[in-house]
MARTI-480032 format. One line per 2 residues: number of its first residue (from 0); their letters; for each residue z, x, y of N, C-alpha, C, O. Coordinates in Angstrom, 2 decimals. Each point is the difference from the previous one (the first is absolute). Last residue first. Example, Ala and Ser with C-alpha at 12.3 -4.5 7.8 and 13.67 -1.06 7.14 Angstrom:
REM MARTI-480032
1 = SA = 7.08/12.85/-2.25/0.06/0.82/1.19/0.73/-0.77/1.09/0.17/0.51/1.11 | -0.24/-0.22/-6.83/0.00/-0.89/1.19/0.00/0.90/1.20/0.66/1.04/-0.02
END
This chain:
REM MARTI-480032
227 = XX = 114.58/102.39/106.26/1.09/1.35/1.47/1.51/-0.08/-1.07/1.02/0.61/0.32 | -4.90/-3.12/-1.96/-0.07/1.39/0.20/1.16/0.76/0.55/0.47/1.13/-0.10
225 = XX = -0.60/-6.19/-0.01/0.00/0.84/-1.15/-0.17/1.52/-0.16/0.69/0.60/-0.82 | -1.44/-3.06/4.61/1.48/0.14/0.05/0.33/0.67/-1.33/0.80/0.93/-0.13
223 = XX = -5.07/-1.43/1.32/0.21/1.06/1.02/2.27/-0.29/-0.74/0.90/0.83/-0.11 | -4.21/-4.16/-1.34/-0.18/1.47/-0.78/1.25/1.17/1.00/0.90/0.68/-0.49
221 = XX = -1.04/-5.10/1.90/0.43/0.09/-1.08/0.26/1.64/-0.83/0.91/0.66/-0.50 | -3.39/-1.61/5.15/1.33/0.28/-0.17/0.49/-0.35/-1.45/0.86/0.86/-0.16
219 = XX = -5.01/-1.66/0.00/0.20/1.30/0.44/1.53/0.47/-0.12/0.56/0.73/-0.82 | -1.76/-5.04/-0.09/-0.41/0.59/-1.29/0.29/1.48/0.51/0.57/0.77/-0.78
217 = XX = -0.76/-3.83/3.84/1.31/-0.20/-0.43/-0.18/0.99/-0.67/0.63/0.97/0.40 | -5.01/-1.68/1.42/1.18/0.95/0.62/1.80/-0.15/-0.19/0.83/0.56/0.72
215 = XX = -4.54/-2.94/-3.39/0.14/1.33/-0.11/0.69/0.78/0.96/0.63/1.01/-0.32 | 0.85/-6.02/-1.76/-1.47/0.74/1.36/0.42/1.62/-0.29/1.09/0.50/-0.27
213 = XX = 0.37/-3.10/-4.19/0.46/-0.07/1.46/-0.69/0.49/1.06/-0.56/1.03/-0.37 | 2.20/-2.77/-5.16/-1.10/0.45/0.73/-0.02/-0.29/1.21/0.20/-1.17/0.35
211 = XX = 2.91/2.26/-5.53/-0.25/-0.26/1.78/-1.31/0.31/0.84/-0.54/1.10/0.11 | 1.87/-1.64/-5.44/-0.81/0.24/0.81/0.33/-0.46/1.70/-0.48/-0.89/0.70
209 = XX = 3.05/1.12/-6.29/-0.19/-0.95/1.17/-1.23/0.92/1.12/0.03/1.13/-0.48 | 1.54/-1.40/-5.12/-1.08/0.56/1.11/0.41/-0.87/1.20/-0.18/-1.22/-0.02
207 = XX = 3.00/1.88/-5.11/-0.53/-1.17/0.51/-1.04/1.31/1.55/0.11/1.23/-0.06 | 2.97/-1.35/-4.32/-1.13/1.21/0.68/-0.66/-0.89/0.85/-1.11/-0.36/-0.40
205 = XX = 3.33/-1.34/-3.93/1.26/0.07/1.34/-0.63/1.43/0.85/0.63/1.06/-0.03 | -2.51/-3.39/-3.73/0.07/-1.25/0.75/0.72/0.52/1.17/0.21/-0.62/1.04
203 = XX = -0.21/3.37/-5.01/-1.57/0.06/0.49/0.25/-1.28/1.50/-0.63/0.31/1.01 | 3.93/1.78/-4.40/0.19/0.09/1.16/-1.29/-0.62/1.28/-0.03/-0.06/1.23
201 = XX = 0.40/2.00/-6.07/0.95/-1.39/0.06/-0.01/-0.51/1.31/0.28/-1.20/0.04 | -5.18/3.24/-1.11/1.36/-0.14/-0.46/1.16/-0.41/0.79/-0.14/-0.63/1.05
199 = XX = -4.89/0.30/-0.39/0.41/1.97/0.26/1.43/-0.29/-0.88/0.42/1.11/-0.34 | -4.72/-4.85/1.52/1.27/0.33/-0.45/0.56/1.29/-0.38/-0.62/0.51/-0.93
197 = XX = -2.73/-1.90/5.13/-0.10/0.59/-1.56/1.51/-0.16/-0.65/0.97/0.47/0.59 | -1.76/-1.37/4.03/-0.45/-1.04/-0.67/-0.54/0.33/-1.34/-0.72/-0.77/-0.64
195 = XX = 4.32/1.50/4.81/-0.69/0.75/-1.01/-0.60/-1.32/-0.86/0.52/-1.08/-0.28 | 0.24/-0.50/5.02/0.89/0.48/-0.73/-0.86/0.91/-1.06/-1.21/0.01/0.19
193 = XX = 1.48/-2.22/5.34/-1.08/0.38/-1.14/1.29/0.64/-0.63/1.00/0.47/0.55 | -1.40/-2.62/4.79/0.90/0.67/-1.52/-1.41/-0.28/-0.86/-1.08/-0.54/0.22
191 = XX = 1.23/0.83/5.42/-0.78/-0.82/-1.19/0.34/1.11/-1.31/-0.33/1.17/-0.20 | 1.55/-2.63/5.70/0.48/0.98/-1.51/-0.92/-0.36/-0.16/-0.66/-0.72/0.74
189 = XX = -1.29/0.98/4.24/1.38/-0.81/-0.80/0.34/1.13/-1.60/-0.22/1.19/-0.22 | -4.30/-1.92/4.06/1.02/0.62/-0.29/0.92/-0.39/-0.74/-0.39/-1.11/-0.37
187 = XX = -4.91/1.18/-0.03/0.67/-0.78/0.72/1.51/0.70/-0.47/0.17/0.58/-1.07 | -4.32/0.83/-0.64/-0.20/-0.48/1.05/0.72/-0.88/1.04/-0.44/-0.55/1.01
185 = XX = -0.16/4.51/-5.38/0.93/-1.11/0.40/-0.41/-0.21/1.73/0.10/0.87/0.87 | -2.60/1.87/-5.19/-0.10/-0.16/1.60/0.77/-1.02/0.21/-0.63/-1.04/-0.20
183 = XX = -0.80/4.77/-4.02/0.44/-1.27/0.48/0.06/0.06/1.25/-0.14/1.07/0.60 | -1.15/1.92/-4.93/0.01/-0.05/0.84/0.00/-1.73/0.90/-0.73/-0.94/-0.31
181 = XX = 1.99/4.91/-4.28/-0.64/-1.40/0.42/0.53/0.12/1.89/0.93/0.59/0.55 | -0.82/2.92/-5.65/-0.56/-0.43/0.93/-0.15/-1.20/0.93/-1.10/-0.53/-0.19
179 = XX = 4.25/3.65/-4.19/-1.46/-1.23/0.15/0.12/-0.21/1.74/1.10/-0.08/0.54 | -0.02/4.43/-4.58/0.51/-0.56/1.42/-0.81/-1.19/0.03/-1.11/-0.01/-0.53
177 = XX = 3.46/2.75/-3.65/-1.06/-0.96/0.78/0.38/-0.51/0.95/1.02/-0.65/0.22 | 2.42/2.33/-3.07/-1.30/1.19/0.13/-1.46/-0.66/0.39/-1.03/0.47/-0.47
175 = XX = 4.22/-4.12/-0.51/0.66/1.05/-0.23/-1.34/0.94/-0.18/-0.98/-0.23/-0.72 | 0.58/-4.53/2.97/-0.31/0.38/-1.10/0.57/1.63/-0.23/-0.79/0.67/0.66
173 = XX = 0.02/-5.42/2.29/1.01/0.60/-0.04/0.03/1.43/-1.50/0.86/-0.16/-0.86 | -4.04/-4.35/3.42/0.72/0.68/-1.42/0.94/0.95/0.20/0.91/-0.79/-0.25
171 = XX = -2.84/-3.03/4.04/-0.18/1.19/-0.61/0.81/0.94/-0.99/0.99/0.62/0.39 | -1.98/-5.30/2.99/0.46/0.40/-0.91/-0.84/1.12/-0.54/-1.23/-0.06/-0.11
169 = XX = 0.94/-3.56/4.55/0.29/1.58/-0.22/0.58/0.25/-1.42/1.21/-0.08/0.20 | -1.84/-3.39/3.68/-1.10/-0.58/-1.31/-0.29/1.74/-0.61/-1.09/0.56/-0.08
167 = XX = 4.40/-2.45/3.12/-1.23/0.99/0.65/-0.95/0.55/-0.56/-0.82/0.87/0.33 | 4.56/-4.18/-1.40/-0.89/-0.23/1.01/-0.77/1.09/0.42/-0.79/-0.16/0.93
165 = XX = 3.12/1.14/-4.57/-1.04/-0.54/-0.33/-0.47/-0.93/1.38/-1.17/-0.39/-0.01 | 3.11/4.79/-2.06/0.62/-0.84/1.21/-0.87/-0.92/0.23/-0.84/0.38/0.81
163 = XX = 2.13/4.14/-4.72/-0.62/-1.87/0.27/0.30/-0.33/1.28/1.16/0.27/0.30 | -1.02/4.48/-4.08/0.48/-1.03/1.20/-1.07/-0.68/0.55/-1.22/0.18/0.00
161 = XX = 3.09/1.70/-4.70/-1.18/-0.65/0.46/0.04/-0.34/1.43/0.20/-1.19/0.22 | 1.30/4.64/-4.92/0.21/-1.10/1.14/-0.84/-0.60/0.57/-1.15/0.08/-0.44
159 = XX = 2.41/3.00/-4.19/-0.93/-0.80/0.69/0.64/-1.07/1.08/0.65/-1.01/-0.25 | 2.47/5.87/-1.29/-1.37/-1.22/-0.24/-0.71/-0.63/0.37/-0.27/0.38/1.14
157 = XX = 2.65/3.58/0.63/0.37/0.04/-1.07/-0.87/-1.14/-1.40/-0.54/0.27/-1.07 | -0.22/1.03/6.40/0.34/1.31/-0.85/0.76/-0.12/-1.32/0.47/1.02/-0.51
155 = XX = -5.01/-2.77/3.87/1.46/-0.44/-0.44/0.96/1.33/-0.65/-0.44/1.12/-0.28 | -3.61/-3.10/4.66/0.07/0.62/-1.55/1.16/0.10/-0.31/0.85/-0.21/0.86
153 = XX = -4.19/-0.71/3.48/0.98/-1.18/-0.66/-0.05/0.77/-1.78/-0.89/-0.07/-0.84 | -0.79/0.39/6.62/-0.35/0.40/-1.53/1.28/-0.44/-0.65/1.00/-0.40/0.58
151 = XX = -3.92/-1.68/3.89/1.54/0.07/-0.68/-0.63/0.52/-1.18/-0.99/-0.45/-0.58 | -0.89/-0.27/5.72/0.04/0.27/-1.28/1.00/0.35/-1.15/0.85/0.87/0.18
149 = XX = -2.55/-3.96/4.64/1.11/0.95/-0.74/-0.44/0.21/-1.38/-0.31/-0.91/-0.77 | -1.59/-0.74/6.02/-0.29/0.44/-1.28/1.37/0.43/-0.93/0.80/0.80/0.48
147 = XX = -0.26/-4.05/3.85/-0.44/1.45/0.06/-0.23/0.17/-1.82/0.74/-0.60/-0.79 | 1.69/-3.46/3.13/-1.58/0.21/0.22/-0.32/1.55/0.21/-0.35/0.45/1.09
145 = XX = 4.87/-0.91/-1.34/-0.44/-0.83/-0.01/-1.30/0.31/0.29/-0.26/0.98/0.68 | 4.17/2.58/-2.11/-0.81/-0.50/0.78/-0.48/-1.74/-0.42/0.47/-0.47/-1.04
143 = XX = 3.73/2.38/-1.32/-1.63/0.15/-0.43/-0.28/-0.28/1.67/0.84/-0.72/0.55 | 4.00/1.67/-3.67/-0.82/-0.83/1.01/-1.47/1.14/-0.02/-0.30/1.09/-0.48
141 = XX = 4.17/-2.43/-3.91/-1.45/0.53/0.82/-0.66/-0.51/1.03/-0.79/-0.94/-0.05 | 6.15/1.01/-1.66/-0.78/-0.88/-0.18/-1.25/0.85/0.82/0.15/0.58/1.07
139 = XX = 5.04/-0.29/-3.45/-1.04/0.83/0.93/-1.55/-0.49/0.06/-0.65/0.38/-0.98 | 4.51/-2.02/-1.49/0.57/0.18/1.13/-0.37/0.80/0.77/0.66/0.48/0.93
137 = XX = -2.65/-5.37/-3.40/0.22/1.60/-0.32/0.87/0.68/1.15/0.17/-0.61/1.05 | -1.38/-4.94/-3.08/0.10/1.03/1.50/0.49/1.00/-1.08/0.56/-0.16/-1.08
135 = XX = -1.64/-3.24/-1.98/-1.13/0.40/0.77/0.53/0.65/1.21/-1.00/0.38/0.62 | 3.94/-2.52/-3.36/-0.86/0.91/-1.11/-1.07/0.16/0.59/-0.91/0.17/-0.81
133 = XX = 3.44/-2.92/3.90/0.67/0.27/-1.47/-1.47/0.67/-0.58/-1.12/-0.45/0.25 | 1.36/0.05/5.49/-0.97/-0.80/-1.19/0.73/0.81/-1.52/-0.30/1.19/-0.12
131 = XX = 3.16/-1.70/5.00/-1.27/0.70/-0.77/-0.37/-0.86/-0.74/0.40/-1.16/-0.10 | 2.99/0.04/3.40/-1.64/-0.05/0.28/-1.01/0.27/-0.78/-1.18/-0.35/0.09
129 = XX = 5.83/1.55/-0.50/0.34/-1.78/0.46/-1.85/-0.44/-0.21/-0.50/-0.90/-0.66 | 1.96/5.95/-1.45/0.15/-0.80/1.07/-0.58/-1.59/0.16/-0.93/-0.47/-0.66
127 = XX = 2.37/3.74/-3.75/-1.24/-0.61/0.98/0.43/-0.27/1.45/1.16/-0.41/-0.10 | 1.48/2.53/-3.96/-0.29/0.80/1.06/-0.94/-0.51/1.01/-0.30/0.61/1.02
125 = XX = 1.44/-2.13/-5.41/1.25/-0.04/0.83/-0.47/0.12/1.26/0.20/-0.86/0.85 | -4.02/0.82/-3.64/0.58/-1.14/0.49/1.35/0.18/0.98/0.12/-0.49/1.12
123 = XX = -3.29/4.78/-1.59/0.37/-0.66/-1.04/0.75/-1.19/1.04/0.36/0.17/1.16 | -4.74/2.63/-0.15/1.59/-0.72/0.40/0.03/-0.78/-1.13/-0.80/-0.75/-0.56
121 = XX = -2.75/4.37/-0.23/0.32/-1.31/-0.26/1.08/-0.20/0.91/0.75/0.94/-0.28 | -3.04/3.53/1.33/0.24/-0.60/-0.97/0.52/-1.34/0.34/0.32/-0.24/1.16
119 = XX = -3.21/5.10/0.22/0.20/-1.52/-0.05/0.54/-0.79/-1.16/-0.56/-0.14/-1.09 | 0.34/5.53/3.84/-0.71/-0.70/-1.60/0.75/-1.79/0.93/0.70/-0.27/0.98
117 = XX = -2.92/4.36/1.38/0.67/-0.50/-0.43/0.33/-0.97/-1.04/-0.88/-0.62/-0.59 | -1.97/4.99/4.47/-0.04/-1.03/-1.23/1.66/-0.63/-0.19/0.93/0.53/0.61
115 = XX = -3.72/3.15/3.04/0.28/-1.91/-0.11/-0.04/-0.61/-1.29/-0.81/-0.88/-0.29 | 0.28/5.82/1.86/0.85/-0.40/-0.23/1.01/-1.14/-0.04/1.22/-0.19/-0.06
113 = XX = -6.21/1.15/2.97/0.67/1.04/-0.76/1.91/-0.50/-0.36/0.73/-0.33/0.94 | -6.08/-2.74/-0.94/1.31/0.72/1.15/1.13/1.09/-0.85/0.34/-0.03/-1.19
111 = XX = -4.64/-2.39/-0.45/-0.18/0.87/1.36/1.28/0.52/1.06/0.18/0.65/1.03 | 0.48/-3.20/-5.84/-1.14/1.36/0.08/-0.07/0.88/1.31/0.29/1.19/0.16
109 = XX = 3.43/-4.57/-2.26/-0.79/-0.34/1.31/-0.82/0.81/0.12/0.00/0.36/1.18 | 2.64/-2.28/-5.39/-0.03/1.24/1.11/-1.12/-0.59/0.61/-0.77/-0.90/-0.33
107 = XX = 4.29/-1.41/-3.10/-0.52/-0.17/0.59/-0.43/1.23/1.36/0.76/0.27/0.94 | 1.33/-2.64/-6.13/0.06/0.73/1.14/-0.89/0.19/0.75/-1.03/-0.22/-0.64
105 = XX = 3.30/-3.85/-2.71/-0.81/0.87/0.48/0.57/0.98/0.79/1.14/-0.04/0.48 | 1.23/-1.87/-5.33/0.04/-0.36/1.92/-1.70/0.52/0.29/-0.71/0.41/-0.92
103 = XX = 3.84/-0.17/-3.34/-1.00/-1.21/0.50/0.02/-0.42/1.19/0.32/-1.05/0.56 | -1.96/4.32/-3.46/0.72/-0.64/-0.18/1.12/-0.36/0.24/0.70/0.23/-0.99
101 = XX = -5.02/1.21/3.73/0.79/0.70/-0.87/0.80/-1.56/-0.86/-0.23/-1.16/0.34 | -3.97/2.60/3.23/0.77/-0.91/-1.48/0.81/0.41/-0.45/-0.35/0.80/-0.87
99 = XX = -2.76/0.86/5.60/0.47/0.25/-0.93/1.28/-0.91/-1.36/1.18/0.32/0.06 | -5.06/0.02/4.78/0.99/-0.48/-0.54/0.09/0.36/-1.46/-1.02/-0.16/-0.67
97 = XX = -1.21/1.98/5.62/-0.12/0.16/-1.40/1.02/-1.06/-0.37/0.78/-0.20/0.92 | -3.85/-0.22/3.81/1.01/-0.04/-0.69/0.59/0.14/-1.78/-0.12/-0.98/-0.74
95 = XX = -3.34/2.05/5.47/0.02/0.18/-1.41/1.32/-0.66/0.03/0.64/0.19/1.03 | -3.85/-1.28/3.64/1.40/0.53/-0.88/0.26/0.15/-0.99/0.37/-1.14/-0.27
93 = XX = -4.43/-0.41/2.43/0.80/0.92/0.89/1.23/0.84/-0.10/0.47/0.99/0.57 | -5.46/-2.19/-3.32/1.46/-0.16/0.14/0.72/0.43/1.16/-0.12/1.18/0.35
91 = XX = -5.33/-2.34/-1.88/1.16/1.21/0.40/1.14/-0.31/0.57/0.05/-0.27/1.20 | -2.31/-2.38/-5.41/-0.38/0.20/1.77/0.79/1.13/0.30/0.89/0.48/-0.70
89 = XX = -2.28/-2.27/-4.26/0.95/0.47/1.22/-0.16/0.43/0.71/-0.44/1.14/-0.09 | -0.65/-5.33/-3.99/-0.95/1.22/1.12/1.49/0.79/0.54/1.10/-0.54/-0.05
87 = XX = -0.45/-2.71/-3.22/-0.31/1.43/-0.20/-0.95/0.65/0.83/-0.67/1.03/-0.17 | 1.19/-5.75/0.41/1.18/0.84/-0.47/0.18/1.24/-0.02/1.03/0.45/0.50
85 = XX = -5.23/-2.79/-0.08/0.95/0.22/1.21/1.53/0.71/-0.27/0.55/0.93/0.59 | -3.65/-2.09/-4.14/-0.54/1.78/0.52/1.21/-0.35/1.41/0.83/0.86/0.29
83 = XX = -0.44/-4.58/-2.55/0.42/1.16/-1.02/-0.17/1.20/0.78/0.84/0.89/0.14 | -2.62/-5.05/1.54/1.88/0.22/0.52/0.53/1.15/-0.83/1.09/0.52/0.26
81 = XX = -5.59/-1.95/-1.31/-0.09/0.94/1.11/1.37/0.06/0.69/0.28/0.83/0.87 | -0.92/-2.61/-5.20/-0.67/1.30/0.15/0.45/0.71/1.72/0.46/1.08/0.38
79 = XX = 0.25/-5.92/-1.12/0.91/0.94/-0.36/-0.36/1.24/-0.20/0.86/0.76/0.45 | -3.91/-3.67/1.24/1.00/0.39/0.84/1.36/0.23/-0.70/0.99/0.08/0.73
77 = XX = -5.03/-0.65/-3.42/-0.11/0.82/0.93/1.06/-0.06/1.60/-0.16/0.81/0.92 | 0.71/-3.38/-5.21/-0.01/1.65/-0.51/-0.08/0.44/1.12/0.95/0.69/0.38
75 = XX = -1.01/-5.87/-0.28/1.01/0.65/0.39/0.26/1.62/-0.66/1.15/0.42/-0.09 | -5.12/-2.63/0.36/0.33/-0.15/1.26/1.18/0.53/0.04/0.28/0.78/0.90
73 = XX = -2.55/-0.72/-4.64/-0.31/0.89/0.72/0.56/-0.23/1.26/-0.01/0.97/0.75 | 0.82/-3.70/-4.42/0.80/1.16/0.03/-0.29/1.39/0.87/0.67/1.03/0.08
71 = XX = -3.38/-5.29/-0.11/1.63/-0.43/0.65/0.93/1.27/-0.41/1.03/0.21/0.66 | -5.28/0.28/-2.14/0.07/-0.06/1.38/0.97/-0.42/0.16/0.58/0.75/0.79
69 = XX = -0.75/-1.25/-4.94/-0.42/1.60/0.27/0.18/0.03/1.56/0.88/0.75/0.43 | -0.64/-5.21/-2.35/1.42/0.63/-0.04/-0.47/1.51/0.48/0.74/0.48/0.86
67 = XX = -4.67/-2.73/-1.19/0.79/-0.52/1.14/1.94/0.63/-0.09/0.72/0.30/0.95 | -4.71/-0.05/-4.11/-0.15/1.34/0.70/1.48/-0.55/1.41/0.73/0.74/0.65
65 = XX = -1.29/-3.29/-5.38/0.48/1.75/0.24/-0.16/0.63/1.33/0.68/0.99/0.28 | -1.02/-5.70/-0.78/1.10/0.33/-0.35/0.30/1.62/-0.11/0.99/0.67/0.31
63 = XX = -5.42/-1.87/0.35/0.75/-0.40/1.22/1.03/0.18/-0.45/0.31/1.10/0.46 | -3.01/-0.61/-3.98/-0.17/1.01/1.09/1.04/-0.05/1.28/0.59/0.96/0.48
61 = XX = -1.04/-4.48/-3.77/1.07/1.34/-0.35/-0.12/1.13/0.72/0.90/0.82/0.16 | -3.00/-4.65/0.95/1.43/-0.28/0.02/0.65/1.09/-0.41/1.08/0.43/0.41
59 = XX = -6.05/-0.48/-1.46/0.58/-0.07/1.49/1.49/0.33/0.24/0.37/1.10/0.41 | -2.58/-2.06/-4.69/-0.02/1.43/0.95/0.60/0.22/1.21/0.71/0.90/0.45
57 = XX = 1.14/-4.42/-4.59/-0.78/0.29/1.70/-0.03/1.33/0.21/0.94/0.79/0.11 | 1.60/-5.28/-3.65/-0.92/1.34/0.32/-0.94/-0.01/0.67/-0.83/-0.89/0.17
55 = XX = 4.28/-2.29/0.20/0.18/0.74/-1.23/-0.57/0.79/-0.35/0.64/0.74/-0.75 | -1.01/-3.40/4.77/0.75/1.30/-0.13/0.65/0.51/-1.01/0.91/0.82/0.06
53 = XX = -4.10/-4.71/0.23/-0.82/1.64/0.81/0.91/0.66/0.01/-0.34/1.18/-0.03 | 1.73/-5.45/-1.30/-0.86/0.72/-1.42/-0.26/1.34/0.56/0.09/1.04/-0.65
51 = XX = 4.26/-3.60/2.25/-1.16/0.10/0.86/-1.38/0.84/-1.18/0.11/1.22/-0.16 | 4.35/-4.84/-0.72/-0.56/1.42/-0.07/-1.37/0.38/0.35/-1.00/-0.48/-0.53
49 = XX = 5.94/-3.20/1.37/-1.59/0.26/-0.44/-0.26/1.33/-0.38/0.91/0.83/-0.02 | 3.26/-2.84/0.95/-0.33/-0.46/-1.44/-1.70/0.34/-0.19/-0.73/-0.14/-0.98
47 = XX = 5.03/2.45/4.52/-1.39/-1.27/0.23/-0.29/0.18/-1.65/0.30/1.00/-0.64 | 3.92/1.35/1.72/0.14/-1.61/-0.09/-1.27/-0.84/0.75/0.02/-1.08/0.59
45 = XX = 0.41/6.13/-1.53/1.07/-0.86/-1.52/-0.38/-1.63/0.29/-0.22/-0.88/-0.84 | -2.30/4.30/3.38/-0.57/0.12/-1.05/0.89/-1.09/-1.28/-0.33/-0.51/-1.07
43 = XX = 1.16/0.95/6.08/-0.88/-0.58/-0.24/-0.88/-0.26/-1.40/-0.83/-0.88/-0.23 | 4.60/3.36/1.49/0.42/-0.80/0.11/-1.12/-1.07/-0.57/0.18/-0.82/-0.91
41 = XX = -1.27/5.54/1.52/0.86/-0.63/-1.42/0.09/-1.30/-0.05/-0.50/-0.59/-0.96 | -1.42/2.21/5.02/-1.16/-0.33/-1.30/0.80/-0.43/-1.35/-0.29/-0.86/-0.84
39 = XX = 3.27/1.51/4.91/-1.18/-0.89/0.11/-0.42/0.16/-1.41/0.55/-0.59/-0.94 | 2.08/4.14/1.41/0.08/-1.25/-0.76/-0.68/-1.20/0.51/-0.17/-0.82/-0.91
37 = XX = -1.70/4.69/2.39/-0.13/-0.14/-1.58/1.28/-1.02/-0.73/-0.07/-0.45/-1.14 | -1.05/1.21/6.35/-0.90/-0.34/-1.31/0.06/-0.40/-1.05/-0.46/-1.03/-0.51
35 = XX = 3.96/2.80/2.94/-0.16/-1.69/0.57/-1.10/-0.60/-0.83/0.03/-1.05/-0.65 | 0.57/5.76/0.41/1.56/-0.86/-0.58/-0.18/-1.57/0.23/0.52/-0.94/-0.61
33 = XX = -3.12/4.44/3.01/-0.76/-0.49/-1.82/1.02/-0.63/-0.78/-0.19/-0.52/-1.10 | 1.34/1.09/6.01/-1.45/-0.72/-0.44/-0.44/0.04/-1.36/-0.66/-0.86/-0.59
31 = XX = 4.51/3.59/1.78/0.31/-1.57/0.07/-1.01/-1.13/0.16/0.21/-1.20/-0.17 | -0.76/5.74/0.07/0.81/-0.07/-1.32/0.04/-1.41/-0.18/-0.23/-0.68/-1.00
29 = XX = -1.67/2.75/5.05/-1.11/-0.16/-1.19/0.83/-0.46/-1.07/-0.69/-0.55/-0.86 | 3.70/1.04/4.16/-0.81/-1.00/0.45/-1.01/-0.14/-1.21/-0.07/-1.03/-0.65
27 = XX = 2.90/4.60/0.84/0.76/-1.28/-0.61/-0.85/-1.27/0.47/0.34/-1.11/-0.41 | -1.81/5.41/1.66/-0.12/0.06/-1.30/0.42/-1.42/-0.49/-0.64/-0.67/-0.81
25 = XX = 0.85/2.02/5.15/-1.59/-0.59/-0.26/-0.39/-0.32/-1.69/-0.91/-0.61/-0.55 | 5.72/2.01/2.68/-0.46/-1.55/0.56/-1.35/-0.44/-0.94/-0.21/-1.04/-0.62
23 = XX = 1.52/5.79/0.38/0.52/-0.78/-0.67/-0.39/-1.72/-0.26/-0.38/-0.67/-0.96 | -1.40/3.97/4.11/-0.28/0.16/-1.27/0.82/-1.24/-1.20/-0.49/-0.81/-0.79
21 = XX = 2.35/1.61/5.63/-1.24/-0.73/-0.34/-0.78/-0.04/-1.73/-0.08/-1.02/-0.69 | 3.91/3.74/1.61/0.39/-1.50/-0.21/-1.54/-0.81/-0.09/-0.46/-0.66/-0.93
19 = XX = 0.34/5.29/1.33/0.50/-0.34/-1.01/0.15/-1.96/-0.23/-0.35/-0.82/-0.85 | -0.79/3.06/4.75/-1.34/0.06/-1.04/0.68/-0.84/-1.27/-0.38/-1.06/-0.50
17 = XX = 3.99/1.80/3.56/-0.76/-0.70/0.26/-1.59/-0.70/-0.57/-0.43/-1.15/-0.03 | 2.97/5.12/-0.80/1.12/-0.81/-0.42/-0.69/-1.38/0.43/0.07/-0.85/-0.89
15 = XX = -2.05/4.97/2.36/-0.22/-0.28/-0.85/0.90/-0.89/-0.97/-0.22/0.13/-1.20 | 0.93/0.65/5.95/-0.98/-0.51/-0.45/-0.44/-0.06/-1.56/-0.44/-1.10/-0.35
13 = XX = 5.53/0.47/1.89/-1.05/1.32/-0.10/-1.66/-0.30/-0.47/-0.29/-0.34/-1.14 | 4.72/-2.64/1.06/0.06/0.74/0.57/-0.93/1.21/0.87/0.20/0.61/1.05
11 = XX = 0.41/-6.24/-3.94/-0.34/1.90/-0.10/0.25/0.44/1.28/-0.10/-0.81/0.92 | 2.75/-2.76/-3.62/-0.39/0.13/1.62/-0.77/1.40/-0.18/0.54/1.09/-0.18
9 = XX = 0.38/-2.61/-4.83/0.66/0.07/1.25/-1.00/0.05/0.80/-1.17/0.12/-0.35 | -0.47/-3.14/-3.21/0.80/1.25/-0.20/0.82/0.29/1.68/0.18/-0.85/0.88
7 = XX = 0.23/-3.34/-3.68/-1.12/0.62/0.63/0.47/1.41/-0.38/0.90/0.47/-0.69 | 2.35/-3.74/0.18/-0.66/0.04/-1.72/-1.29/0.70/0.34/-0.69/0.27/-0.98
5 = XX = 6.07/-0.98/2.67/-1.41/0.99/0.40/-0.71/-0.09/-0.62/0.13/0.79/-0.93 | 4.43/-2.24/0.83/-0.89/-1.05/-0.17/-1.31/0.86/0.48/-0.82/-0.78/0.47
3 = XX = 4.45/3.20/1.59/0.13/-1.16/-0.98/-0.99/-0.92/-0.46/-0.26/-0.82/0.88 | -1.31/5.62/1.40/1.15/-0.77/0.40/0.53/-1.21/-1.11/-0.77/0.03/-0.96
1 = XX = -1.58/5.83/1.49/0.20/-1.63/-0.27/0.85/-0.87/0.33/1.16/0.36/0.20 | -3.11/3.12/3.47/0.66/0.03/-1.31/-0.14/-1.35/-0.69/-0.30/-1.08/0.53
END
């Protein structure tokens, strides 16, 4: 989750939360080399008194000024292209999970199991306990396997929502008579909160997502107690 003073992003969670970060790193690195450049050359342009005659006009120079930014935008297109198609690949799932928007809670079914749904809502402050997290613990929270496929459909029933859990580098629209698609892999156990990230109205800040993630033979007896 976030913490005080957080100016990164979060602890990923989930390999592609990881792509994610790398990607990131490789982007803020090319950013911070032509940032270093180009005020270099400014710097260099206000306070030297000379002027070089060859770079007032040049085939050359202008070729190079054009094709060299093209390639520096090729380095960072083609591994975002390809974190794009990763996103959207889907593997074969071990577990569906539907989630549903309402205003302004979620709900939440379990596809493969028969008569596992529930809705999720905000703890309000009176009601927190000593331990919780304010405007982020819920009083039914989604446990999940660990390191196993999950697929989550995700649609709404009154406006635009959005659920988010962003160490697991996971956001998806929320959209009334549309189902949307995504698939994820949490690789390590613990919470990890997420809130609506479409503004939906008055209430939009108070739908918060927590995610339990736990070895799959917990995940059994979990289910097995929910059922019975």
């Amino acid at each position: 989750m976030a913490t005080w003073a957080n100016l990164g992003l979060q602890d990923s969670s989930s390999p592609l939360m990881e792509q994610l970060n790398f990607f990131h790193d490789h982007t803020l690195l090319i950013l911070t080399m032509i940032t270093i450049l180009v005020g270099y050359i400014m710097g260099m342009l206000m306070f030297n008194q000379f002027t070089n005659r060859y770079l007032l006009h040049g085939q050359t120079i202008e070729i190079l000024w054009t094709v060299l930014p093209a390639i520096i935008l090729m380095f960072i297109a083609f591994p975002s292209l390809r974190l794009l198609y990763l996103m959207d690949e889907i593997n074969t799932p071990s577990i569906t999970l539907k989630s549903i928007g309402h205003q302004w809670y979620w709900s939440y079914e379990y596809s493969d199991f028969m008569n596992l749904e529930f809705d999720s809502y905000m703890v309000p402050t009176n009601e927190l306990e000593t331990n919780g997290f304010r405007l982020l613990d819920v009083d039914n929270r989604i446990v999940l396997p660990m390191n196993n496929q999950i697929r989550i459909l995700v649609t709404a029933t009154d406006v635009l929502h959005s659920w988010t859990v962003p160490s697991l580098g996971v956001k998806v629209d929320a959209t009334p008579g549309r189902l949307n698609q995504l698939n994820f892999l949490i690789n390590r156990p613990g919470l990890f909160f997420g809130q609506c990230s479409e503004i939906c109205g008055a209430n939009h800040s108070f739908m918060p997502i927590v995610i339990e993630s736990i070895p799959m033979n917990y995940f059994i007896k979990w289910i097995t107690s929910m059922t019975n």
